[in-house]
PyMOL Python script that loads the backbone (N, CA, C, O; Angstrom):
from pymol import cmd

cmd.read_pdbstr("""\
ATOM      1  N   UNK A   1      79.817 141.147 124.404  1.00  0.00           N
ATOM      2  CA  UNK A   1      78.957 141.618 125.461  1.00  0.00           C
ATOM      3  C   UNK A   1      77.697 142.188 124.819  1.00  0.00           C
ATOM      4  O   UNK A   1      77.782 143.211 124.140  1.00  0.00           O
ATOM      5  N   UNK A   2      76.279 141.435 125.044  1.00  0.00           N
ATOM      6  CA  UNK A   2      75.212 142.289 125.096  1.00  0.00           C
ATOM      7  C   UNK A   2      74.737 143.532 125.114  1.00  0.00           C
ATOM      8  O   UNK A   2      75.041 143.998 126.212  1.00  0.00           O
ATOM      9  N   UNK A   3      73.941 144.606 124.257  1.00  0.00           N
ATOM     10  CA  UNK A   3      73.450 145.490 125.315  1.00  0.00           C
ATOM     11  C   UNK A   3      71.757 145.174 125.473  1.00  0.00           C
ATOM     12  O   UNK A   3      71.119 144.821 124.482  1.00  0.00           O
ATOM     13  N   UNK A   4      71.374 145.269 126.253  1.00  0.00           N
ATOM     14  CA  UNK A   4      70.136 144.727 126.812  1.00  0.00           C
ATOM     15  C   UNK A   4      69.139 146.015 127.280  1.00  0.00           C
ATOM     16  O   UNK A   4      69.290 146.411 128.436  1.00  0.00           O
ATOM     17  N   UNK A   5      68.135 146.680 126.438  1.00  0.00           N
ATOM     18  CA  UNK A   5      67.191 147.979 126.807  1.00  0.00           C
ATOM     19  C   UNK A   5      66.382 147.955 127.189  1.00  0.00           C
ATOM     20  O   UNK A   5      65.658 147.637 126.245  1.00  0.00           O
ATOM     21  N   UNK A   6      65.796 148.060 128.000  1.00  0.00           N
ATOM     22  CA  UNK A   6      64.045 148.054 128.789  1.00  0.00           C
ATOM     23  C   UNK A   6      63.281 149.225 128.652  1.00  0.00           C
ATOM     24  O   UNK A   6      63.494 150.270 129.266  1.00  0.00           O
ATOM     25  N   UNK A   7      62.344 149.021 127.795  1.00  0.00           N
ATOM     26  CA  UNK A   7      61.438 150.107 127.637  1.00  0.00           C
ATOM     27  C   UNK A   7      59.884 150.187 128.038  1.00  0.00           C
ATOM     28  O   UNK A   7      59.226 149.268 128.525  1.00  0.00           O
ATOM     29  N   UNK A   8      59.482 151.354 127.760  1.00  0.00           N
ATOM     30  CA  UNK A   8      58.178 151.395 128.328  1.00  0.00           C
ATOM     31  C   UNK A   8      57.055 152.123 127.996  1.00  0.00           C
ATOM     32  O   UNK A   8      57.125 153.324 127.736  1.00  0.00           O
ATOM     33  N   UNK A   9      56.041 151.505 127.984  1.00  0.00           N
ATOM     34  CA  UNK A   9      55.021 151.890 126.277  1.00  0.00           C
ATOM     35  C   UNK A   9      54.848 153.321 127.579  1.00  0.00           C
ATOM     36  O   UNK A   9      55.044 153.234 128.792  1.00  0.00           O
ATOM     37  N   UNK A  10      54.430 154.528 126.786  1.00  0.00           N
ATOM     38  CA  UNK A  10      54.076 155.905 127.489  1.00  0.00           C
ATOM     39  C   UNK A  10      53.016 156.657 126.333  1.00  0.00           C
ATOM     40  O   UNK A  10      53.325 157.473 125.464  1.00  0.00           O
ATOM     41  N   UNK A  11      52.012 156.229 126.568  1.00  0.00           N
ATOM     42  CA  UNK A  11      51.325 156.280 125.197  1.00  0.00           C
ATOM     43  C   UNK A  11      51.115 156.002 124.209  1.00  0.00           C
ATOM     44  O   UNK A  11      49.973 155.549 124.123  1.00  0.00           O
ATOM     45  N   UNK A  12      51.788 156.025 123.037  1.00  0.00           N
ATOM     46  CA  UNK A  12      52.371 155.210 121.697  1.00  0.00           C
ATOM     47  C   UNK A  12      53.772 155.056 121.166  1.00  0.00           C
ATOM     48  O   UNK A  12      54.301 154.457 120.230  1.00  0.00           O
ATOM     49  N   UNK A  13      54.135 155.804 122.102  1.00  0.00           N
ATOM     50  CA  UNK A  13      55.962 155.572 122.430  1.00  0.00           C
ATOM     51  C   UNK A  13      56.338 154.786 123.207  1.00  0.00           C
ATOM     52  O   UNK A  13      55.832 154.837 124.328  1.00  0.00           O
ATOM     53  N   UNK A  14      57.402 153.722 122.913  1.00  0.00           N
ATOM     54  CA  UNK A  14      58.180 153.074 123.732  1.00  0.00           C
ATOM     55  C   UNK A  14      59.397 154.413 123.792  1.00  0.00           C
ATOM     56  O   UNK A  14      59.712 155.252 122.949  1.00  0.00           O
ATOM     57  N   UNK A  15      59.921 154.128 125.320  1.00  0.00           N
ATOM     58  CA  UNK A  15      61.143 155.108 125.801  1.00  0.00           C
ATOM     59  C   UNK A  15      61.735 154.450 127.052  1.00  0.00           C
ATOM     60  O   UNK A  15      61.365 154.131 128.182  1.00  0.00           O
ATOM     61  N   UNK A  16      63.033 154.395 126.157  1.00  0.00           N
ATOM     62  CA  UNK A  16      64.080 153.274 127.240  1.00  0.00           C
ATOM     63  C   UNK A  16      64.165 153.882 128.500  1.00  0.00           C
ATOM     64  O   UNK A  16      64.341 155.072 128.760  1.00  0.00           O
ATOM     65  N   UNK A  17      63.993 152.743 129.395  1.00  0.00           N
ATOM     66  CA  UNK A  17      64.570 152.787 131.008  1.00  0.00           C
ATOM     67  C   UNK A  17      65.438 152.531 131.107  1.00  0.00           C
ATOM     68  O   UNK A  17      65.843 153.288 131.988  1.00  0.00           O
ATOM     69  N   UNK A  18      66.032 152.065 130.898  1.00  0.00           N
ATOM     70  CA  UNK A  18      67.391 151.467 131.139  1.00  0.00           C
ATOM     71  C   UNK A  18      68.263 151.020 130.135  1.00  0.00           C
ATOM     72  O   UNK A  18      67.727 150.857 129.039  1.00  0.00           O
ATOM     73  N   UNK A  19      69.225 150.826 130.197  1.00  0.00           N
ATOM     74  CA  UNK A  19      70.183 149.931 129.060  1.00  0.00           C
ATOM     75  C   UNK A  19      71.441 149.512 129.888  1.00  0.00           C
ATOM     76  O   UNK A  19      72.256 150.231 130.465  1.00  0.00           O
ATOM     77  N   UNK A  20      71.395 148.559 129.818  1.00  0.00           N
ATOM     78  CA  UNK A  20      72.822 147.612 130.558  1.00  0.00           C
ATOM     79  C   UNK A  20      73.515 146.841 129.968  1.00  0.00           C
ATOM     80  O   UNK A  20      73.155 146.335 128.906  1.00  0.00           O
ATOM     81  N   UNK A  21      74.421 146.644 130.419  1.00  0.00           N
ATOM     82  CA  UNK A  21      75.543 145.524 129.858  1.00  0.00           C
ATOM     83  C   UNK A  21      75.243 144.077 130.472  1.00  0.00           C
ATOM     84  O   UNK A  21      75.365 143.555 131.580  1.00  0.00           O
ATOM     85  N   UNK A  22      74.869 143.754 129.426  1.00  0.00           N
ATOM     86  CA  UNK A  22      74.435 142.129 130.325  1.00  0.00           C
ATOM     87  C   UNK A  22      76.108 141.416 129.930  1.00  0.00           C
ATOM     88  O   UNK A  22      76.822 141.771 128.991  1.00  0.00           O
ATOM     89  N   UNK A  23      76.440 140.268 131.029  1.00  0.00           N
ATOM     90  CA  UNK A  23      77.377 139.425 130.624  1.00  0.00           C
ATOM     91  C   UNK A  23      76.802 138.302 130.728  1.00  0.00           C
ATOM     92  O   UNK A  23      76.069 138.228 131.714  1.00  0.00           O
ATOM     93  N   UNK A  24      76.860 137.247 129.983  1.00  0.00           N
ATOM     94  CA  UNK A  24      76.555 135.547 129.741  1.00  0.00           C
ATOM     95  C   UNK A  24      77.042 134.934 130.998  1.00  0.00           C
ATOM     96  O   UNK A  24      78.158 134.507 130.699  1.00  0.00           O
ATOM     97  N   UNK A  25      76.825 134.672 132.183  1.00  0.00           N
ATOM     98  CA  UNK A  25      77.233 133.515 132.986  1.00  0.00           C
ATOM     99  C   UNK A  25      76.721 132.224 132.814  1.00  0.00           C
ATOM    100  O   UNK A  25      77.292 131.384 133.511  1.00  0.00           O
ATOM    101  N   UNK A  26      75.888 131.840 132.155  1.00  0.00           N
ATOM    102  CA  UNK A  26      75.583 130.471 132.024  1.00  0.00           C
ATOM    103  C   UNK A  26      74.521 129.877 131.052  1.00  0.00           C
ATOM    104  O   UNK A  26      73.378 129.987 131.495  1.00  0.00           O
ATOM    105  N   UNK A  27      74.595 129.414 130.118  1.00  0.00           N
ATOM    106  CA  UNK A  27      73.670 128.607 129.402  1.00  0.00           C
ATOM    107  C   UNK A  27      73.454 127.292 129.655  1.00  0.00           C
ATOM    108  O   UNK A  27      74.319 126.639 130.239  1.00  0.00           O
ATOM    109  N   UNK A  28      72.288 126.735 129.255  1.00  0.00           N
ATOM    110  CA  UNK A  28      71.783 125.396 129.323  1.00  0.00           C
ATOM    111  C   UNK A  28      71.823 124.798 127.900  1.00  0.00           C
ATOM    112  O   UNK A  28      71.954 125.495 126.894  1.00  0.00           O
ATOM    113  N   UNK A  29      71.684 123.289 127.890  1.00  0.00           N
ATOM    114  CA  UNK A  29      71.225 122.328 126.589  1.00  0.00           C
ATOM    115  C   UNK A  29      69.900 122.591 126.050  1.00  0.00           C
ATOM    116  O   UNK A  29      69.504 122.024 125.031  1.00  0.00           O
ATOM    117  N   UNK A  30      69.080 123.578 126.812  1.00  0.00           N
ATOM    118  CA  UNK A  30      67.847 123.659 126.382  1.00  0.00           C
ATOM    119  C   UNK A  30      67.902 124.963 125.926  1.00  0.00           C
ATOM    120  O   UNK A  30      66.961 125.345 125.231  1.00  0.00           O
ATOM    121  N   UNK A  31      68.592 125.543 126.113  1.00  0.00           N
ATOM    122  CA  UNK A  31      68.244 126.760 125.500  1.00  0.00           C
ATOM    123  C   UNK A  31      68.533 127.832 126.649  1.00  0.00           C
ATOM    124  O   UNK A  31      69.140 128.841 126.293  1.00  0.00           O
ATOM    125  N   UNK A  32      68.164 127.720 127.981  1.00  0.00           N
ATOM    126  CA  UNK A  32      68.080 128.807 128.995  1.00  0.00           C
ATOM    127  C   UNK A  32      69.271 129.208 129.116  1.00  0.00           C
ATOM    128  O   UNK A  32      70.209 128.465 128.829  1.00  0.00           O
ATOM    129  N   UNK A  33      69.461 130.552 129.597  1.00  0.00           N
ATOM    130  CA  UNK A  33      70.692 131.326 129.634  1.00  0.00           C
ATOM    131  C   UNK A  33      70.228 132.304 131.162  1.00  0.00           C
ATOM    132  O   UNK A  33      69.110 132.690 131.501  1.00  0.00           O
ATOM    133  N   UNK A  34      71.655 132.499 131.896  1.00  0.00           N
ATOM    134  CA  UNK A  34      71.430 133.411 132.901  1.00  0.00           C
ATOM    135  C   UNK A  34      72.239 134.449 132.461  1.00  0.00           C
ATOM    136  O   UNK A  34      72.888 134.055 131.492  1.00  0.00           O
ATOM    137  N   UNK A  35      72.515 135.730 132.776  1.00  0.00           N
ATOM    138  CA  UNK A  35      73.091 136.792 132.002  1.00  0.00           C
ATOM    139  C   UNK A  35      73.028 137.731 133.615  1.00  0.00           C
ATOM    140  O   UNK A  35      71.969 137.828 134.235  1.00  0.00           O
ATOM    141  N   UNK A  36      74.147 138.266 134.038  1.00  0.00           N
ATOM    142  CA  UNK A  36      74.994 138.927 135.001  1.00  0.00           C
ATOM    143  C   UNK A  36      75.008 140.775 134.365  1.00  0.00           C
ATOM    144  O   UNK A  36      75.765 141.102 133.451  1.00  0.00           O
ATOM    145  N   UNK A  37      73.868 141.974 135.173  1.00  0.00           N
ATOM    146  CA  UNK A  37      73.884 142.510 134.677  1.00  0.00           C
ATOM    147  C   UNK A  37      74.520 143.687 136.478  1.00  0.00           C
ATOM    148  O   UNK A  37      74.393 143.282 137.633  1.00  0.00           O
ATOM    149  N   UNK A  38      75.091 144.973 136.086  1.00  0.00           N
ATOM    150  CA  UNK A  38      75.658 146.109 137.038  1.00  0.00           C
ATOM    151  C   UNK A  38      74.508 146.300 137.872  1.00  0.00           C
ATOM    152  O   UNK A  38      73.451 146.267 137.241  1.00  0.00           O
ATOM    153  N   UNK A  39      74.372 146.547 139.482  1.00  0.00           N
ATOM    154  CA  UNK A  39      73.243 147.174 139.829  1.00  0.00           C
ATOM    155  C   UNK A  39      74.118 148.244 140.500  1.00  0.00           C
ATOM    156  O   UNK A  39      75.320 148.478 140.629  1.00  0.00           O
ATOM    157  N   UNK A  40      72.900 148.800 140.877  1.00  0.00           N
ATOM    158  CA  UNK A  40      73.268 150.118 142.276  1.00  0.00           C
ATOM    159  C   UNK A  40      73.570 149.532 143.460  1.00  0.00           C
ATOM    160  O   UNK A  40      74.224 150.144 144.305  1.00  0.00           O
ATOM    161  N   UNK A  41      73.099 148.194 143.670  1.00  0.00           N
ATOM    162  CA  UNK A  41      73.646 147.707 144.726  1.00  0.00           C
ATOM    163  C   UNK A  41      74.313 145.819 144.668  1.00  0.00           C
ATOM    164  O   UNK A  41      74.119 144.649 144.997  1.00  0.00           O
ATOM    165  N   UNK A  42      74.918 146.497 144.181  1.00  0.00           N
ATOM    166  CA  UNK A  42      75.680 144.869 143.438  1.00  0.00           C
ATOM    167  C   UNK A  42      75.142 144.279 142.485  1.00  0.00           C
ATOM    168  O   UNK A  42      74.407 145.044 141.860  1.00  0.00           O
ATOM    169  N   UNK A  43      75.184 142.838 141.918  1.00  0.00           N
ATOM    170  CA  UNK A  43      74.748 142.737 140.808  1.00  0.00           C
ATOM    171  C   UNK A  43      73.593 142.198 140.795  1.00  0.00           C
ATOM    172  O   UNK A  43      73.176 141.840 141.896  1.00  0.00           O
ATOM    173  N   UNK A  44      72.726 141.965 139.617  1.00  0.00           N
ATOM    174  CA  UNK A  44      71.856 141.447 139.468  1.00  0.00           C
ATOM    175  C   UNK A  44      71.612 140.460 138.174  1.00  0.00           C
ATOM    176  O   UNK A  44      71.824 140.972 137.075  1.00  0.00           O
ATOM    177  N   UNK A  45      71.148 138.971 138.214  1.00  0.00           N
ATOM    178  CA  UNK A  45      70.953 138.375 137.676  1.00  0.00           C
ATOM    179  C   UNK A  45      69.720 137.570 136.610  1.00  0.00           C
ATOM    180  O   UNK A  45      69.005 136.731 137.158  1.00  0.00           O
ATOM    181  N   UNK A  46      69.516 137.842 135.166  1.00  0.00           N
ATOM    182  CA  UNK A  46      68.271 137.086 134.171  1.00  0.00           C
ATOM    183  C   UNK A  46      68.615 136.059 133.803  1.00  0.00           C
ATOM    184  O   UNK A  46      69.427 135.716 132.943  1.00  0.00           O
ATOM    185  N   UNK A  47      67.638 135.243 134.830  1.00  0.00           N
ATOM    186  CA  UNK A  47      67.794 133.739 133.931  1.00  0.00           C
ATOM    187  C   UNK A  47      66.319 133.942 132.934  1.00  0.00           C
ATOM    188  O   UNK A  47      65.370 134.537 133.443  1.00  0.00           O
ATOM    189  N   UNK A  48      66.214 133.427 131.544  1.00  0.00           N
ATOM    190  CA  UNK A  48      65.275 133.083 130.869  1.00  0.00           C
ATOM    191  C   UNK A  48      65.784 131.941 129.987  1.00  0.00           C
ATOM    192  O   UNK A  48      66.865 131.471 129.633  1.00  0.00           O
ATOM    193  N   UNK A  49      64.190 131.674 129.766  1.00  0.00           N
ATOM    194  CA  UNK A  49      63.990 130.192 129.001  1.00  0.00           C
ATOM    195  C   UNK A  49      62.329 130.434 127.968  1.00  0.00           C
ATOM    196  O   UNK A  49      61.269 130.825 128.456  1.00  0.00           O
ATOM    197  N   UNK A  50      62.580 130.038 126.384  1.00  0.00           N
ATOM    198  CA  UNK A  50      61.955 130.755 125.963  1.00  0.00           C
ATOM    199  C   UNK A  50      61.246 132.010 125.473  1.00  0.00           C
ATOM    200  O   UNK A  50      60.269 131.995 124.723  1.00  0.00           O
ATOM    201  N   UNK A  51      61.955 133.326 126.074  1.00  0.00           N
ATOM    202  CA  UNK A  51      61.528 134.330 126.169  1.00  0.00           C
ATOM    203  C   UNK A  51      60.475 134.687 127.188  1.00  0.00           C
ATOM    204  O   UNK A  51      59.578 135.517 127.041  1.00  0.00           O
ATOM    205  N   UNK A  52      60.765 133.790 128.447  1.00  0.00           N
ATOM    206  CA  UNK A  52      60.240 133.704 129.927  1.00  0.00           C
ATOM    207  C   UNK A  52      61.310 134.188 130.815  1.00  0.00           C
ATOM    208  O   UNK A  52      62.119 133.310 131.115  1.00  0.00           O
ATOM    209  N   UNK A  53      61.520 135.325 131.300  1.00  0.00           N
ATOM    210  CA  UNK A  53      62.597 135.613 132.313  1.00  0.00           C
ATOM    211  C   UNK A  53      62.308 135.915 133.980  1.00  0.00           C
ATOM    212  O   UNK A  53      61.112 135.973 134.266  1.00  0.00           O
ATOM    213  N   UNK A  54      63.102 136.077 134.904  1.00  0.00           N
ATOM    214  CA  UNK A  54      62.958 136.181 136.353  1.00  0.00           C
ATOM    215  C   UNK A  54      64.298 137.218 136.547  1.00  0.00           C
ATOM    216  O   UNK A  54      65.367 137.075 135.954  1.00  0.00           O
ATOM    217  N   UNK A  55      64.068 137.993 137.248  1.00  0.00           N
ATOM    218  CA  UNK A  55      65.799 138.856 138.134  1.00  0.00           C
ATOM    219  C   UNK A  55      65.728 137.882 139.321  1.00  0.00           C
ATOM    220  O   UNK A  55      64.779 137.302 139.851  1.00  0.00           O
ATOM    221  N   UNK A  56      67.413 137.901 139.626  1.00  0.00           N
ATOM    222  CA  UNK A  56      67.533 137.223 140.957  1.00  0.00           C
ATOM    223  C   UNK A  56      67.982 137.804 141.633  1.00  0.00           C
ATOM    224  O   UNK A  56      67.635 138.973 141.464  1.00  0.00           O
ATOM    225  N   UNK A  57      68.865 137.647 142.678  1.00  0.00           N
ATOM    226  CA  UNK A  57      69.828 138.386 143.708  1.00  0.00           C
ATOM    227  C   UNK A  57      71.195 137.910 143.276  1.00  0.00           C
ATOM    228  O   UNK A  57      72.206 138.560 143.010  1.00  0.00           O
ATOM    229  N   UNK A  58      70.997 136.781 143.274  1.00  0.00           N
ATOM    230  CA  UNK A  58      72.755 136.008 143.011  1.00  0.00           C
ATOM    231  C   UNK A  58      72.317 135.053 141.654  1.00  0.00           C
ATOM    232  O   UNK A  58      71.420 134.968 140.815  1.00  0.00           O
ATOM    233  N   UNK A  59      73.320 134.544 141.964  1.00  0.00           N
ATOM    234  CA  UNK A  59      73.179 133.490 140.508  1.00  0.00           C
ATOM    235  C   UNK A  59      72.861 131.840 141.624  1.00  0.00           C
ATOM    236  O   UNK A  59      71.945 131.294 141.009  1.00  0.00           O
ATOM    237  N   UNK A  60      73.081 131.252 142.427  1.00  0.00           N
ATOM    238  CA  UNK A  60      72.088 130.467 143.196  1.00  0.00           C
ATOM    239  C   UNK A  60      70.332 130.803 142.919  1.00  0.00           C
ATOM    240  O   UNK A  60      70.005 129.941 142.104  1.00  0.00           O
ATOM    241  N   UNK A  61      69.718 131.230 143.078  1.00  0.00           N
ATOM    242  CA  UNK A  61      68.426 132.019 142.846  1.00  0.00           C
ATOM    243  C   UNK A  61      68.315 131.713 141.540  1.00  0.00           C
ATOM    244  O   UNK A  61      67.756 130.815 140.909  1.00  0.00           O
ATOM    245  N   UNK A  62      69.023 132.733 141.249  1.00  0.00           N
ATOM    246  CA  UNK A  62      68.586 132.820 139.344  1.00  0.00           C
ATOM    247  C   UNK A  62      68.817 131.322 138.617  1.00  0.00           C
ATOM    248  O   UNK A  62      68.069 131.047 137.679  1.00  0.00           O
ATOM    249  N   UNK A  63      70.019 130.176 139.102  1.00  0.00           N
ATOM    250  CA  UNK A  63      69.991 129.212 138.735  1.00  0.00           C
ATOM    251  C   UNK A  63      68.755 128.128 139.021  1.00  0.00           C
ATOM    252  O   UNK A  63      68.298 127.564 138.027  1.00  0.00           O
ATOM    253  N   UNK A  64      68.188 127.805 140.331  1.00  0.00           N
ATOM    254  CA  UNK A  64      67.155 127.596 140.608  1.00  0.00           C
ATOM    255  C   UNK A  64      65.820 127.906 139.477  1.00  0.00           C
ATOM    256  O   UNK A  64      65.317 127.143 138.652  1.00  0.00           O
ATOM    257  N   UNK A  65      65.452 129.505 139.850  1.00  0.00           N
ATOM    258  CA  UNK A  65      64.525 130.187 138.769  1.00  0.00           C
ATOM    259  C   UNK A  65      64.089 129.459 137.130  1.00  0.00           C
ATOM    260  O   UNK A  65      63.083 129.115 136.509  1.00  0.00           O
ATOM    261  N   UNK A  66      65.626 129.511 136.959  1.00  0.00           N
ATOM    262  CA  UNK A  66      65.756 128.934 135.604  1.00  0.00           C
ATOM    263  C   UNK A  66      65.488 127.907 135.548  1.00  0.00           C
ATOM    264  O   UNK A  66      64.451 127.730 134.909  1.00  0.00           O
ATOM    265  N   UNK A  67      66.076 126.774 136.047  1.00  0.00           N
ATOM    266  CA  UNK A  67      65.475 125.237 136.241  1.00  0.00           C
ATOM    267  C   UNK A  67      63.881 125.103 136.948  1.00  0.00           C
ATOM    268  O   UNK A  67      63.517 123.968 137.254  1.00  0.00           O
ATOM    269  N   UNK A  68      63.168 125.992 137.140  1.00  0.00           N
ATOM    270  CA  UNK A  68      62.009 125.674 137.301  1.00  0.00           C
ATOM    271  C   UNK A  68      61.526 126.040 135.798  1.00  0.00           C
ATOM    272  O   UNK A  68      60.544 125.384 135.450  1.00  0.00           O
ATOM    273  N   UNK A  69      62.082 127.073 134.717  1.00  0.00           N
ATOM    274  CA  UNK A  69      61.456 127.637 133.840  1.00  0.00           C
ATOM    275  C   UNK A  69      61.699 126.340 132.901  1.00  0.00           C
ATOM    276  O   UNK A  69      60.640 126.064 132.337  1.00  0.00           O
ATOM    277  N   UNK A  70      62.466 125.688 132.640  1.00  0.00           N
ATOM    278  CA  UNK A  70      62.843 124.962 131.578  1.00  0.00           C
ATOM    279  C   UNK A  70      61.918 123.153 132.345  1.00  0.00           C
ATOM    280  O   UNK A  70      61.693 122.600 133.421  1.00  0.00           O
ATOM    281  N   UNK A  71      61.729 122.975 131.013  1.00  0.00           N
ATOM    282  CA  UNK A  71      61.635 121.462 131.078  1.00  0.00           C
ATOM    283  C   UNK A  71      62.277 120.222 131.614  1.00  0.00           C
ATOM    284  O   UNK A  71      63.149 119.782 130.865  1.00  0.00           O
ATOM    285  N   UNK A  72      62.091 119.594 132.630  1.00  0.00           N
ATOM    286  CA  UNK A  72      62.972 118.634 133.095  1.00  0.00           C
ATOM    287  C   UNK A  72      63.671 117.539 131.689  1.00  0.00           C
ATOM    288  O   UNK A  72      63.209 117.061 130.653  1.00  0.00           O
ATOM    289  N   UNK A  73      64.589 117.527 132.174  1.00  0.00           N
ATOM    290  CA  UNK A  73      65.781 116.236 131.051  1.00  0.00           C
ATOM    291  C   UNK A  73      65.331 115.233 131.418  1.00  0.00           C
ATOM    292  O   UNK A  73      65.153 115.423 132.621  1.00  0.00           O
ATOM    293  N   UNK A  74      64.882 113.844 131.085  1.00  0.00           N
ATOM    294  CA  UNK A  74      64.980 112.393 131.265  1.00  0.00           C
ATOM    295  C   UNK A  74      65.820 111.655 130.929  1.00  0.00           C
ATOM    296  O   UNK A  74      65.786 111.271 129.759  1.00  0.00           O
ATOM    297  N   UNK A  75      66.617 111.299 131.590  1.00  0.00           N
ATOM    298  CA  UNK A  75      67.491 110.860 131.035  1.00  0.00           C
ATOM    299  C   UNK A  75      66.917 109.164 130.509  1.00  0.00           C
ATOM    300  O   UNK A  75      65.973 108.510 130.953  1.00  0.00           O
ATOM    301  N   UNK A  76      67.900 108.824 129.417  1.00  0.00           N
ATOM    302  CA  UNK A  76      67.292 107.510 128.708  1.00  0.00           C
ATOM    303  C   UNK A  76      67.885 106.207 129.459  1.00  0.00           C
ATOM    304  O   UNK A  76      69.100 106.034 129.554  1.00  0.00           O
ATOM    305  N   UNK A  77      66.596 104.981 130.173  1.00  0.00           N
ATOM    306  CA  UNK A  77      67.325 103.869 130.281  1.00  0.00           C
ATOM    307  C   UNK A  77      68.440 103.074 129.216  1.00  0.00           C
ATOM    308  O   UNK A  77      68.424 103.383 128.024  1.00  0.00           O
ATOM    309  N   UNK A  78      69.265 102.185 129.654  1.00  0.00           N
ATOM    310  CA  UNK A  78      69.591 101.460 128.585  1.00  0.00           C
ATOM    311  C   UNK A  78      69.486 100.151 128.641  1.00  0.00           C
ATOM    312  O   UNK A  78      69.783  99.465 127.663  1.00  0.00           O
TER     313      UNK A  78
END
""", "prot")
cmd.dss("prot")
cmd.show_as("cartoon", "prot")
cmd.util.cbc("prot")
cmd.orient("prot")
């Protein structure tokens, strides 16, 4: 399990907001990953690709999100 910190420049200090437990729900062939983190009001979901991320509501959303972030696959004639 991840821990995952969000911080926030406050002058010349970064000082964490948060820190959560992210869990892995889903990776891609390309690289993108969605990650399932605790909220205050149920959960909340990061899909990123590249070090490009989105929060979702559910993981529908966040799966979407993600497939817009990543590069379409072609698949090869034969």
């Amino acid at each position: 399990m991840a821990k995952l910190v969000y911080c926030v420049m406050i002058g010349k200090c970064l000082h964490p907001i948060m820190a959560l437990q992210a869990i892995l729900v889903h990776s891609t062939a390309q690289g993108g990953t969605i990650h399932k983190f605790p909220a205050k009001q149920g959960e909340r979901f990061l899909g990123c690709y590249l070090g490009t991320c989105k929060f979702s509501n559910n993981i529908a959303e966040a799966t979407a999100d993600l497939a817009s972030l990543e590069p379409s696959v072609k698949k090869s004639e034969s």
